[in-house]
Residue, then its C-alpha position, 0 to 999 in steps of 0.5 A: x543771836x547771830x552766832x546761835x543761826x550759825x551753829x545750827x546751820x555749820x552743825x547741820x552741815x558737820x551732821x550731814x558729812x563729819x568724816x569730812x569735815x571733822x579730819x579736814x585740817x582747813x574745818x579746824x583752822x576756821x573754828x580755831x579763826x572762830x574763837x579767836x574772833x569771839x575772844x577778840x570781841x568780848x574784849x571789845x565789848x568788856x572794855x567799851x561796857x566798862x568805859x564808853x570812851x576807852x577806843x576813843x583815847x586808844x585810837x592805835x589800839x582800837x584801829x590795830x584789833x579792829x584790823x586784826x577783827x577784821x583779817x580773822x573774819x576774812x579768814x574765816x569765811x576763806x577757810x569756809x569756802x577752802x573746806x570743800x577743796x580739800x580732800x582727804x581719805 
């Protein structure tokens, strides 16, 4: 649900400047951050739905792609905010 308000809110602010945002190399590193980020969850989801107590015996693993998790959304709201600082054209 979540990832649903934020397309419509992202695609409403790419509808209002796409030169800007759809050149800008900052727009498309985020959105590559983005699909990483939803792959790396539906790992974690595909797992835990397939056996509850794997990050329980996977302790390294779970700590190494929760902090990876982590890192992408930090990313991703920083290059968010870095759009806007970058010119173009």
């Amino acid at each position: 649900m979540t990832l649903v308000v934020l397309l419509c809110s992202g695609s409403l602010l790419i509808i209002a400047e796409p030169n800007r945002e759809l050149i800008n190399q900052v727009f498309w590193l985020k959105m590559s951050l983005l699909v990483c980020a939803i792959i790396l969850t539906a790992i974690f989801q595909t797992m835990l739905r397939r056996r509850s107590g794997f990050w329980e015996h996977h302790r390294a693993a779970a700590i190494l792609l929760g902090s990876v998790s982590l890192l992408m959304w930090v990313g991703i709201v920083g290059a968010g905010r870095w759009i806007a600082y970058v010119e173009h054209g």
